[in-house]
C-alpha positions as a Python dict, from the first residue, in 0.01 Angstrom:
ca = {
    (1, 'X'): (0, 0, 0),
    (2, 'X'): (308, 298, 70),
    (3, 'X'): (423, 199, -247),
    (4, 'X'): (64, 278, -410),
    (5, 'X'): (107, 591, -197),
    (6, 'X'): (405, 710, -291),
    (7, 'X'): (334, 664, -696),
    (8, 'X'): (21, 864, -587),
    (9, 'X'): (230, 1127, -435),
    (10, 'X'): (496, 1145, -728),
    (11, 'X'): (281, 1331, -988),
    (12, 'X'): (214, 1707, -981),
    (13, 'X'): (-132, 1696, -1111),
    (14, 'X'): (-237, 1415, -815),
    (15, 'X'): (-73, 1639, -560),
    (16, 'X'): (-313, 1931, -709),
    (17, 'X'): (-587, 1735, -676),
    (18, 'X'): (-519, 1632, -337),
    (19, 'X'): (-477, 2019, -281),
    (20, 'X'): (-805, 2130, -343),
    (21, 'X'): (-967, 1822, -156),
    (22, 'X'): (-791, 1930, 136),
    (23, 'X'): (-990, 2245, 125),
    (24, 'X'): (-1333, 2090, 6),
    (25, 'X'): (-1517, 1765, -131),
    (26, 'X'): (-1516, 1854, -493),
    (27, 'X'): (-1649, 1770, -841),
    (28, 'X'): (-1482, 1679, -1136),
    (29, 'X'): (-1683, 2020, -1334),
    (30, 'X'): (-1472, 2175, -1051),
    (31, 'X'): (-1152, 2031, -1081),
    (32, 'X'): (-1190, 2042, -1419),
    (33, 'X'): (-1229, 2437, -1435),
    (34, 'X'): (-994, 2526, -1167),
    (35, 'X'): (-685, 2282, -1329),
    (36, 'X'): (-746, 2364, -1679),
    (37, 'X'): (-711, 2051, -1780),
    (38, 'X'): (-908, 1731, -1963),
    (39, 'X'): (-1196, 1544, -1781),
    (40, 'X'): (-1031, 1249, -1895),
    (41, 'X'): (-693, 1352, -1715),
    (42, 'X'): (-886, 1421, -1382),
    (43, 'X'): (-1107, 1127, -1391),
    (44, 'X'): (-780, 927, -1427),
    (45, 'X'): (-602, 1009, -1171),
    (46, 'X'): (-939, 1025, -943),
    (47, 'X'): (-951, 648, -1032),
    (48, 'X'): (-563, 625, -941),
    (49, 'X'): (-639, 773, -617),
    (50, 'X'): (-969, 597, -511),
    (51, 'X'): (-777, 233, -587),
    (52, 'X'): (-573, 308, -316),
    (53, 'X'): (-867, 444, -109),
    (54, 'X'): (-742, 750, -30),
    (55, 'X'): (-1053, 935, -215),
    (56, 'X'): (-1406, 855, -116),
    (57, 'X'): (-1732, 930, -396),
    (58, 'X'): (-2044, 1096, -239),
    (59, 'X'): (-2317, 1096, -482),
    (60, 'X'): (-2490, 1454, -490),
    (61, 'X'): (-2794, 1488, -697),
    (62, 'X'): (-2665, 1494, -1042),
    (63, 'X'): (-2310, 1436, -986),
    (64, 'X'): (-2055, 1316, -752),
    (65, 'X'): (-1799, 1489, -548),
    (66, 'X'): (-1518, 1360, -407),
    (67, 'X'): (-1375, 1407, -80),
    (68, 'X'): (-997, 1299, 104),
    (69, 'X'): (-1062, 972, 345),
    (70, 'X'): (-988, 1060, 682),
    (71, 'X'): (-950, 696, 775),
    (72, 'X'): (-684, 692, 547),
    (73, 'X'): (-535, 1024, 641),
    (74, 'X'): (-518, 896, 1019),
    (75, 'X'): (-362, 607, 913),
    (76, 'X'): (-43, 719, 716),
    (77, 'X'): (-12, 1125, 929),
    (78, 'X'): (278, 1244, 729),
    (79, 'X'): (37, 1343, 479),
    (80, 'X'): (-134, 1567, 747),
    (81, 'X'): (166, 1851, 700),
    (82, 'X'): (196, 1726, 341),
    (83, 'X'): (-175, 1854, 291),
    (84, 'X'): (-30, 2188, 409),
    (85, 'X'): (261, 2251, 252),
    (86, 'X'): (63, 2184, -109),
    (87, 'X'): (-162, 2408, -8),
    (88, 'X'): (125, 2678, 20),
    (89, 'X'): (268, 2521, -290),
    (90, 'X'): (-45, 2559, -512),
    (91, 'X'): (-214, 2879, -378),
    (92, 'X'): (-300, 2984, -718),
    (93, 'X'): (-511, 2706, -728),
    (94, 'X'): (-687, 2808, -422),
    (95, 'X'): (-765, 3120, -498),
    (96, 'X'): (-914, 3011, -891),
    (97, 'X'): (-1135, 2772, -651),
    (98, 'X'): (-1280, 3020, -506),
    (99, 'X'): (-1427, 3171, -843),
    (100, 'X'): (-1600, 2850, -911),
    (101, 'X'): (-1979, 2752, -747),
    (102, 'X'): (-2232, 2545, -914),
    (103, 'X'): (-2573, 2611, -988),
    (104, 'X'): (-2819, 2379, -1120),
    (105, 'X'): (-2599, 2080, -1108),
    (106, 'X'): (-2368, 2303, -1349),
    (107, 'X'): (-2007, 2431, -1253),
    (108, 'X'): (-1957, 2822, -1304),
    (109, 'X'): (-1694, 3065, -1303),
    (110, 'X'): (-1746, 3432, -1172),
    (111, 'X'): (-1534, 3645, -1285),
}
């Protein structure tokens, strides 16, 4: 399972995932807008990261979110100041997620 982990851990656009989890459960619509990047790409490594459990689906009317698994964050607590540090390291991030809401099952983007 660290092995899973740390593959997990070794790829910038898992790490920004992970970042904006940290904050909030999220959508793909969301992650999708705030990365700039495929729905293909997100929903991969989504998959990558629920194998390992580390990412838990809540179904929400019409879509899902996903949230971080606090069983699994308990469980290996490095990733606690990990979780912080990305959260430094990808601010820009942050602050695009806060443009983003969704309405009507629909992601937006104030500007």
């Amino acid at each position: 399972m660290i092995e899973e982990l740390m593959k997990i851990l070794s790829d910038k656009t898992r790490l920004r995932i992970l970042n904006l989890l940290s904050i909030k459960p999220r959508c793909v619509c969301e992650l999708i807008a705030i990365l700039q990047l495929p729905q293909s790409t997100i929903s991969r490594h989504i998959s990558k990261m629920r194998l390992i459990n580390l990412l838990i689906p809540q179904k929400e009317r019409l879509f899902t979110t996903y949230r971080i698994n606090n069983e699994f964050l308990s469980k290996y607590s490095f990733l606690d100041p990990l979780l912080h540090d990305l959260n430094i390291e990808f601010k820009d991030d942050i602050e695009k997620s806060k443009n983003i809401y969704i309405v009507d099952g629909k992601c937006n983007i104030s500007k």
